[in-house]
HTML snippet that shows the backbone in 3Dmol.js (N, CA, C, O; Angstrom):
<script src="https://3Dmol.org/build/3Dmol-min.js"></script>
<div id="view" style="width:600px;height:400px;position:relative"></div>
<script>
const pdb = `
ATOM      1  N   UNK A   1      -5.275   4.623 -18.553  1.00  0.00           N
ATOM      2  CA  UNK A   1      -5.230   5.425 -17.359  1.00  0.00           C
ATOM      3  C   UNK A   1      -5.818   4.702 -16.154  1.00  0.00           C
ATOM      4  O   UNK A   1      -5.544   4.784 -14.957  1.00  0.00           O
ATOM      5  N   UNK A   2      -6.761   3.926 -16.863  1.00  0.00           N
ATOM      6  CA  UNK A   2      -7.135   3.237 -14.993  1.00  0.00           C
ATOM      7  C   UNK A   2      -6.459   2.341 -14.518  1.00  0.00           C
ATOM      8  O   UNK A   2      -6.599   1.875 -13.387  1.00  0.00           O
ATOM      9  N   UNK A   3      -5.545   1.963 -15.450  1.00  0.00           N
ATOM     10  CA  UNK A   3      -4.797   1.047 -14.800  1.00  0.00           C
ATOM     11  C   UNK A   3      -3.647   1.393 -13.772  1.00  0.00           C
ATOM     12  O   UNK A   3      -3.125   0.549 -13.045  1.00  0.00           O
ATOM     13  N   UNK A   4      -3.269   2.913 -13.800  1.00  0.00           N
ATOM     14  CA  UNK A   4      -2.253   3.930 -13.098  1.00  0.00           C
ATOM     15  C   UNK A   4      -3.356   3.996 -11.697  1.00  0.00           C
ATOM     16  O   UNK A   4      -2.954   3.979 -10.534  1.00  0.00           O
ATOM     17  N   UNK A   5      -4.466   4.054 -12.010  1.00  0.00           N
ATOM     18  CA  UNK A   5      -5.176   4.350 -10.935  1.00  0.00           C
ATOM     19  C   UNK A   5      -5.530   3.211  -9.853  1.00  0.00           C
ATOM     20  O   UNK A   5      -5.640   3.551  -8.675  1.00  0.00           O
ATOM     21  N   UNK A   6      -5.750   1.573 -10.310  1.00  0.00           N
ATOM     22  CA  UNK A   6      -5.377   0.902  -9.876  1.00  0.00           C
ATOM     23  C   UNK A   6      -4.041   0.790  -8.787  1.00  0.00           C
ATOM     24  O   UNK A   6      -3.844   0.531  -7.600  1.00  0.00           O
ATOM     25  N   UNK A   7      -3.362   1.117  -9.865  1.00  0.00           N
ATOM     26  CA  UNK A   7      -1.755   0.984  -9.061  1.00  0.00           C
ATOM     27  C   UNK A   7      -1.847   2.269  -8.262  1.00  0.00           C
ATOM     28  O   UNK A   7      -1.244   1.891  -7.257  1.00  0.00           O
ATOM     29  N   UNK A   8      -2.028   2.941  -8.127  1.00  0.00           N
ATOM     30  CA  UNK A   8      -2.024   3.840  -7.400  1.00  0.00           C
ATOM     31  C   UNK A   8      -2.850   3.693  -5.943  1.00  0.00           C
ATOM     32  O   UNK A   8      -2.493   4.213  -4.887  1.00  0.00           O
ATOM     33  N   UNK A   9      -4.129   2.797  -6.156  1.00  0.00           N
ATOM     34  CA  UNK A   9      -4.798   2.587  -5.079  1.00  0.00           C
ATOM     35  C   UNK A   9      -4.312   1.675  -4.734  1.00  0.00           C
ATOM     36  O   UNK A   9      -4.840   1.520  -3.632  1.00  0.00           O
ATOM     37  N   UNK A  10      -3.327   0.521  -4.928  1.00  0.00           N
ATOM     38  CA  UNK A  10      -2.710  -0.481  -4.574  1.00  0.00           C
ATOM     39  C   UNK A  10      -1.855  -0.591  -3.534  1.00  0.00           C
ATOM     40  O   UNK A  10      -1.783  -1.397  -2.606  1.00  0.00           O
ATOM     41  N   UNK A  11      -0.891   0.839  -4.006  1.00  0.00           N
ATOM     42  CA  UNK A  11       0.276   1.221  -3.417  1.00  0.00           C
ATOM     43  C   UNK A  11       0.115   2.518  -2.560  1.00  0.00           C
ATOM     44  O   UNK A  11       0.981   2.924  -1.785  1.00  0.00           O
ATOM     45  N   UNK A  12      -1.143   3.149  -2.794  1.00  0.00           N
ATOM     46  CA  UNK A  12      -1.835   4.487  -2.315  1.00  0.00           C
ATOM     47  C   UNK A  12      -2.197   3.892  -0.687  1.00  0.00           C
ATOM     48  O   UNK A  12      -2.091   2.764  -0.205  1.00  0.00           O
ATOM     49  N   UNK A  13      -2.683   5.247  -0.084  1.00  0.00           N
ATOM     50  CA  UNK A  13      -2.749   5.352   1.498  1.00  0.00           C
ATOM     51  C   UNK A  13      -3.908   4.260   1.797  1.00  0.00           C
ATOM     52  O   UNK A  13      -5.088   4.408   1.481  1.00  0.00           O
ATOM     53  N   UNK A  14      -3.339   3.094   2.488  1.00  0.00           N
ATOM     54  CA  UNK A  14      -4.305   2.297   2.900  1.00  0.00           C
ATOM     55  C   UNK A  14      -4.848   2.110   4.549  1.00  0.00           C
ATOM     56  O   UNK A  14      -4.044   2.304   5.462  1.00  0.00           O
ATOM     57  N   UNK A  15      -5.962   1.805   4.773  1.00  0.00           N
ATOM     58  CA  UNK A  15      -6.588   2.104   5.859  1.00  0.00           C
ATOM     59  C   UNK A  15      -5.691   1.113   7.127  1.00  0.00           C
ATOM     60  O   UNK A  15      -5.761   1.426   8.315  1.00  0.00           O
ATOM     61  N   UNK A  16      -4.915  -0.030   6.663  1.00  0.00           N
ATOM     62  CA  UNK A  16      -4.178  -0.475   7.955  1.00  0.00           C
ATOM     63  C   UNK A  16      -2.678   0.542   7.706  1.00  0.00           C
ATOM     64  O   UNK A  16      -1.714   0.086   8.321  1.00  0.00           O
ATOM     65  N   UNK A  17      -2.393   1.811   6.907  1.00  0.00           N
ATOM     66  CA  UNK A  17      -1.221   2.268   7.138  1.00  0.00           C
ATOM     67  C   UNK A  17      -1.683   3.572   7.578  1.00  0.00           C
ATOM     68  O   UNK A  17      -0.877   4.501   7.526  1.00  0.00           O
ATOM     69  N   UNK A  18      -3.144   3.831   8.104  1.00  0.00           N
ATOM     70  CA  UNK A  18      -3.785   4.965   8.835  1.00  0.00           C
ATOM     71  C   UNK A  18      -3.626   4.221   9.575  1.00  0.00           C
ATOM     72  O   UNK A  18      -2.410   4.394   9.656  1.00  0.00           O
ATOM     73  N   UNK A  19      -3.859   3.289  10.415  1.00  0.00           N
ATOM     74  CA  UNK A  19      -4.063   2.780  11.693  1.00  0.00           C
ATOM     75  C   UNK A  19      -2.504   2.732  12.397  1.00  0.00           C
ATOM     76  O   UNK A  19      -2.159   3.103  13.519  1.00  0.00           O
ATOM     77  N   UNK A  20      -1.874   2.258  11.530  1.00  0.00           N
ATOM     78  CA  UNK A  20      -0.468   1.642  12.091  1.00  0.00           C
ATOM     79  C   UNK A  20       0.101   2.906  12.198  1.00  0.00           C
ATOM     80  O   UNK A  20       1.177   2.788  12.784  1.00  0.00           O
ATOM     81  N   UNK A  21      -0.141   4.128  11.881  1.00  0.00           N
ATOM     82  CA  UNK A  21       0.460   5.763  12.246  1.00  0.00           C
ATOM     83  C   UNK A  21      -0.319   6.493  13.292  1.00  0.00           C
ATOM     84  O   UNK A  21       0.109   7.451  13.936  1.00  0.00           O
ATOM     85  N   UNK A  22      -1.311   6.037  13.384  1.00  0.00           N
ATOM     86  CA  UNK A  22      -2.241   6.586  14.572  1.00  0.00           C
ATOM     87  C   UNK A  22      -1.605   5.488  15.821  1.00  0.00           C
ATOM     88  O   UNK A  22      -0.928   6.092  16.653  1.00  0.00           O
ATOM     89  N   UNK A  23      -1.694   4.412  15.992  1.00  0.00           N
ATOM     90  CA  UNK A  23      -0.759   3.576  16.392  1.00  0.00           C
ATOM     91  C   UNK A  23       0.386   3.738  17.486  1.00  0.00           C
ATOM     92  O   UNK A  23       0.611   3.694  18.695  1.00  0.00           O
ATOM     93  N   UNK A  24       1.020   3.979  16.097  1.00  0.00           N
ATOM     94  CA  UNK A  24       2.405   4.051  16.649  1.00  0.00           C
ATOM     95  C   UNK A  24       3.047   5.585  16.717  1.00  0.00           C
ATOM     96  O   UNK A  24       3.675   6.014  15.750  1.00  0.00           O
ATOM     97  N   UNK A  25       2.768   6.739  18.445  1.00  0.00           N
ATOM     98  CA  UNK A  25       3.047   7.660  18.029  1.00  0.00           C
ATOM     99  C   UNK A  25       4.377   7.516  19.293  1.00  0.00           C
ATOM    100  O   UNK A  25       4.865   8.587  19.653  1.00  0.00           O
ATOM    101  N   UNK A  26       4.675   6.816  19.638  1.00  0.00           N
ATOM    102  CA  UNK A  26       5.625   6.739  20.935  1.00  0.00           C
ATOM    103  C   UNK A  26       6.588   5.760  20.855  1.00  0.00           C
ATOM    104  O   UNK A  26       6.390   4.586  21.168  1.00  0.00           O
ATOM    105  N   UNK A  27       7.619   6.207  20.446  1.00  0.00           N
ATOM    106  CA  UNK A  27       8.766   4.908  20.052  1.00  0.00           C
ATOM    107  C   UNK A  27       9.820   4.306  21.255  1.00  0.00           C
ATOM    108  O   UNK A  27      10.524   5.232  21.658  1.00  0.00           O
ATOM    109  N   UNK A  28      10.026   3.439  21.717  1.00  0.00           N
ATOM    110  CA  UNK A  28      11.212   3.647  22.544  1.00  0.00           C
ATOM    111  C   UNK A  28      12.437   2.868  22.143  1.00  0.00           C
ATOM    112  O   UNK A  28      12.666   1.672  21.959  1.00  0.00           O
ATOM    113  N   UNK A  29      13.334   4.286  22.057  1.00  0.00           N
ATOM    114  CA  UNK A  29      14.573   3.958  21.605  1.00  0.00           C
ATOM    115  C   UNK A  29      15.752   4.356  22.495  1.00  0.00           C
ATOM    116  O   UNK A  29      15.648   5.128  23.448  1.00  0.00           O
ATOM    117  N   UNK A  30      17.015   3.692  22.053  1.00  0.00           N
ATOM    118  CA  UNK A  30      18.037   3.947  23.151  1.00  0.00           C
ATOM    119  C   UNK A  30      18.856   5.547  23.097  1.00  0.00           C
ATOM    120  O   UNK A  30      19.372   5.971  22.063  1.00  0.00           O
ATOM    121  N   UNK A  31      18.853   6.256  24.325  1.00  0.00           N
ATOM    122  CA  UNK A  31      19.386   7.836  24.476  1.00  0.00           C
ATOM    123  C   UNK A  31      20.679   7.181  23.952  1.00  0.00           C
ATOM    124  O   UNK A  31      21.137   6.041  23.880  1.00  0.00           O
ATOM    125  N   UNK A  32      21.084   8.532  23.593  1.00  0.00           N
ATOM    126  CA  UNK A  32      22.243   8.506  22.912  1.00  0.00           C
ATOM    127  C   UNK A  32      22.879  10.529  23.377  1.00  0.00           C
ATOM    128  O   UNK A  32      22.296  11.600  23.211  1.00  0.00           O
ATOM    129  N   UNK A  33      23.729  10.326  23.740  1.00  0.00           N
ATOM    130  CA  UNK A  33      24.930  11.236  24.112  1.00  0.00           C
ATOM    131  C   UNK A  33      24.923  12.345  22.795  1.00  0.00           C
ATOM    132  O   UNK A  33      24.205  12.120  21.820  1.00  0.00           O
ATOM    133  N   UNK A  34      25.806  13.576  22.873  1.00  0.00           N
ATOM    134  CA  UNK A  34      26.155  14.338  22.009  1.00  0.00           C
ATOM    135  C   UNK A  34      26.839  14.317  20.845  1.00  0.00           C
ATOM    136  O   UNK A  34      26.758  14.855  19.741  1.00  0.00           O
ATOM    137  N   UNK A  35      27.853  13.192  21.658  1.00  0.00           N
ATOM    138  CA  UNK A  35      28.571  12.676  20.853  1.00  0.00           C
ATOM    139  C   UNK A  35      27.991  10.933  19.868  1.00  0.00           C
ATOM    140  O   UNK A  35      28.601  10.129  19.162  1.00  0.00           O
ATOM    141  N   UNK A  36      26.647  11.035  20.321  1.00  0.00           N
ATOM    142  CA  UNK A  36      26.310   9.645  19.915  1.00  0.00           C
ATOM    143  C   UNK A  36      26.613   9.011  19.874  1.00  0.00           C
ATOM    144  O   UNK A  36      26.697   8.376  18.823  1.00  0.00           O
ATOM    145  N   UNK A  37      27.078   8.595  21.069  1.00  0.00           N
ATOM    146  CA  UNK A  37      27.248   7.336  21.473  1.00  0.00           C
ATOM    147  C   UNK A  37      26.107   7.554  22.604  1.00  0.00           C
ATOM    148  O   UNK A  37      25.646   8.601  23.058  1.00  0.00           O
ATOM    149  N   UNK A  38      25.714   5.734  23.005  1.00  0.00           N
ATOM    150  CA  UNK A  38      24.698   5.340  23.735  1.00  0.00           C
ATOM    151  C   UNK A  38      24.777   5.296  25.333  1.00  0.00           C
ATOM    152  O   UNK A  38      25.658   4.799  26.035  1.00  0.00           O
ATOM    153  N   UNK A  39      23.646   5.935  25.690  1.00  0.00           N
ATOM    154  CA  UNK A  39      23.935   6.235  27.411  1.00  0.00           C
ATOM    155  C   UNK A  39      23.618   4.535  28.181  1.00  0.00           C
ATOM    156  O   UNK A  39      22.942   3.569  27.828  1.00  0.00           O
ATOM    157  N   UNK A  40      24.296   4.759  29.093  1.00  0.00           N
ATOM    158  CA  UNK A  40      24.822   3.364  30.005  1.00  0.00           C
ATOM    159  C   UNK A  40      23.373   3.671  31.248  1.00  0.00           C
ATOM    160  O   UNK A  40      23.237   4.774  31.778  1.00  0.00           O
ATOM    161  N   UNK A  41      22.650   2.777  31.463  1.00  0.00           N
ATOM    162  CA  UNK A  41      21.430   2.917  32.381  1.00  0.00           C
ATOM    163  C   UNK A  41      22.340   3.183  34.068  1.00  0.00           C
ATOM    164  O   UNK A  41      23.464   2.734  34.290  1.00  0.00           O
ATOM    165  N   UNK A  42      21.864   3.652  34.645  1.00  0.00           N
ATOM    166  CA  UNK A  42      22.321   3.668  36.054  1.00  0.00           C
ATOM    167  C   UNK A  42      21.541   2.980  37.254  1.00  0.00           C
ATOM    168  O   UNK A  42      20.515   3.388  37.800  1.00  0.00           O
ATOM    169  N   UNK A  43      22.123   2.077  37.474  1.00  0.00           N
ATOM    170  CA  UNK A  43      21.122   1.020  38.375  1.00  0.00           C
ATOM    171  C   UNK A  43      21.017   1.537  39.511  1.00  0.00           C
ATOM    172  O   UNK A  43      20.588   0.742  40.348  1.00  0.00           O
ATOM    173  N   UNK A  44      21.194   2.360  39.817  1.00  0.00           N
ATOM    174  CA  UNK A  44      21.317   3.095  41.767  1.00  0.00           C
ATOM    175  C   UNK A  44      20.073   4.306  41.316  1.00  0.00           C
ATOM    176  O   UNK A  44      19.959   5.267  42.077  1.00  0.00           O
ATOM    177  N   UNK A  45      19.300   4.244  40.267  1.00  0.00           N
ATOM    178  CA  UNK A  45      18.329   5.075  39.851  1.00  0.00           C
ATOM    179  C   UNK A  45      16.918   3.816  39.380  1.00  0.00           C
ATOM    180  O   UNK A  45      16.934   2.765  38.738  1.00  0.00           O
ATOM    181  N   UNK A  46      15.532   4.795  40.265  1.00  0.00           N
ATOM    182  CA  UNK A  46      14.714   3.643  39.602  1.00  0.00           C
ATOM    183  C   UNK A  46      14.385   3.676  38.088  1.00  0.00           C
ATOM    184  O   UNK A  46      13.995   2.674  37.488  1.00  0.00           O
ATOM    185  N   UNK A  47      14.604   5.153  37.377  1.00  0.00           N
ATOM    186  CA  UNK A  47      14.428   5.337  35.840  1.00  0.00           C
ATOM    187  C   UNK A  47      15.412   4.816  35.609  1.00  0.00           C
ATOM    188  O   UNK A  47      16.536   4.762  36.109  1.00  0.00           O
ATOM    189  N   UNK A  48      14.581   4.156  34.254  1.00  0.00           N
ATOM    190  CA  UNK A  48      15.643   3.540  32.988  1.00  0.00           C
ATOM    191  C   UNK A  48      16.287   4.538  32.275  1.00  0.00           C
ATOM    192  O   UNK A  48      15.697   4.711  31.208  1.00  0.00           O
ATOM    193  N   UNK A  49      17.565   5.515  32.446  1.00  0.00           N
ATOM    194  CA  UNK A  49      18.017   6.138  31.551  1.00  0.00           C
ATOM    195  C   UNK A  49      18.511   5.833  29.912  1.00  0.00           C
ATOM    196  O   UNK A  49      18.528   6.682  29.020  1.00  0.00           O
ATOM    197  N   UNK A  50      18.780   4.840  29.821  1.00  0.00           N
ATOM    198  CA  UNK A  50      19.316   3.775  28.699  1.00  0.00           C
ATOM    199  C   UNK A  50      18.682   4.278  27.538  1.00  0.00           C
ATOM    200  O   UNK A  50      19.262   4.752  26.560  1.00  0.00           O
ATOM    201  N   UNK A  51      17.053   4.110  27.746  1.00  0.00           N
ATOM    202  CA  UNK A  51      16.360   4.319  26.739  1.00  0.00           C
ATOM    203  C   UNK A  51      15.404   5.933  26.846  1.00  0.00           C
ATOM    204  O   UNK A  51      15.308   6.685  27.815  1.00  0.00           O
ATOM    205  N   UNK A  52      14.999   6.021  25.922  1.00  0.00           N
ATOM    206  CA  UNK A  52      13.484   7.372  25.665  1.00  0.00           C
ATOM    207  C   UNK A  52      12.781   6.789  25.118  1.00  0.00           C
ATOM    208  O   UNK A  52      13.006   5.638  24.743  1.00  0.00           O
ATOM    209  N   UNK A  53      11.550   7.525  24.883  1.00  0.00           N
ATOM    210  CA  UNK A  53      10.675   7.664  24.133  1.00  0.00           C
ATOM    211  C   UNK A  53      10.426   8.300  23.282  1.00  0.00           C
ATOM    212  O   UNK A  53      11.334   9.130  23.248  1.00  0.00           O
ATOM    213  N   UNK A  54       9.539   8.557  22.250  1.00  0.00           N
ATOM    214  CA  UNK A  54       9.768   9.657  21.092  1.00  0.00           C
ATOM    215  C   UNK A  54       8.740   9.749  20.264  1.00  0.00           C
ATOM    216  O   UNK A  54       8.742   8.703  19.616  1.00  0.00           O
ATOM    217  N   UNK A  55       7.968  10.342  19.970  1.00  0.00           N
ATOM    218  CA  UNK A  55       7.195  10.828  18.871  1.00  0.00           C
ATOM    219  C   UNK A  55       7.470  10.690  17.868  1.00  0.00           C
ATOM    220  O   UNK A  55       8.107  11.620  17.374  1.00  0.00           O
ATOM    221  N   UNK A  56       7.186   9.561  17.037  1.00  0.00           N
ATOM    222  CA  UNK A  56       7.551   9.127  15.679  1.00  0.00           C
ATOM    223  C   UNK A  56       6.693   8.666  14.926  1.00  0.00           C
ATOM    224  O   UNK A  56       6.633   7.446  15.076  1.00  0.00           O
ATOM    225  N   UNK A  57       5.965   9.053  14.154  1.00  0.00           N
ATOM    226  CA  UNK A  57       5.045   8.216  13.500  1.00  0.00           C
ATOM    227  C   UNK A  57       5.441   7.437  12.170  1.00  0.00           C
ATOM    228  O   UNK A  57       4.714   6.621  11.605  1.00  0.00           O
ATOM    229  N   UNK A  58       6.926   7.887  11.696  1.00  0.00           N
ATOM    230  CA  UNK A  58       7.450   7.481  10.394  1.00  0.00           C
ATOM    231  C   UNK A  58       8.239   6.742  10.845  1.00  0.00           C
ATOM    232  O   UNK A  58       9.215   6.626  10.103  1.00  0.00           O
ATOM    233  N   UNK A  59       8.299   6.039  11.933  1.00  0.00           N
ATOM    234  CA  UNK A  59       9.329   5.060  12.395  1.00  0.00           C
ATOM    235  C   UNK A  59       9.274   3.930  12.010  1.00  0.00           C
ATOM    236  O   UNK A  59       8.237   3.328  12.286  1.00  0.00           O
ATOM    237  N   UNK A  60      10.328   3.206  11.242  1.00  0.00           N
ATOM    238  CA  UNK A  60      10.154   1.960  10.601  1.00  0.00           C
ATOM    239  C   UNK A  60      11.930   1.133  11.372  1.00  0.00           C
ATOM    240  O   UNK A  60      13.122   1.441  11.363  1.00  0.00           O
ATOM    241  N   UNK A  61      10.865  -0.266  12.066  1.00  0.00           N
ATOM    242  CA  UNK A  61      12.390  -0.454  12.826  1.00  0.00           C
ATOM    243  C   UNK A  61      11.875  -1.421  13.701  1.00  0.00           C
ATOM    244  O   UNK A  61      10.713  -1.735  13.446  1.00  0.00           O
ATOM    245  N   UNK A  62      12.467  -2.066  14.795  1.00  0.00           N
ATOM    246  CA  UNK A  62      12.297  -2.933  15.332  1.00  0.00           C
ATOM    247  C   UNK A  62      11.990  -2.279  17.077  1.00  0.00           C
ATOM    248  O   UNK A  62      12.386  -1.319  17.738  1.00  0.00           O
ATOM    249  N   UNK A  63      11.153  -3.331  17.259  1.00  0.00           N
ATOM    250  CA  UNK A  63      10.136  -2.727  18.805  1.00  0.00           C
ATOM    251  C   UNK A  63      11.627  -2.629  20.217  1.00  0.00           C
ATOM    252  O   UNK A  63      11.367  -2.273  21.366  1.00  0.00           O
TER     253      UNK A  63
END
`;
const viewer = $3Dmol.createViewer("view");
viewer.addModel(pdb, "pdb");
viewer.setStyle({}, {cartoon: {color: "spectrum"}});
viewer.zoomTo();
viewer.render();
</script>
């Protein structure tokens, strides 16, 4: 049995995968339409429409 427990603390909640969720609570990813497809930025605007932001803490993906 301790050896389950081992593995368990191995693969169990570790203190840099508390950090990296406290972290990371604001994602920015590209808007996307109803139809999902991806919105086109409008340069005659100073916001970047293109992209959002988002509340994600389970986000696994590229910056």
């Amino acid at each position: 049995m301790s050896f389950f427990k081992w593995l368990g603390s191995f693969f169990g909640d570790t203190d840099f995968a508390r950090k990296t969720a406290e972290t990371v609570e604001k994602v920015r990813v590209r808007a996307r339409d109803a139809k999902g497809r991806f919105i086109a930025d409008d340069p005659k605007t100073k916001e970047n429409e293109a992209y959002t932001s988002e509340d994600r803490s389970d986000y696994v993906g590229r910056d």
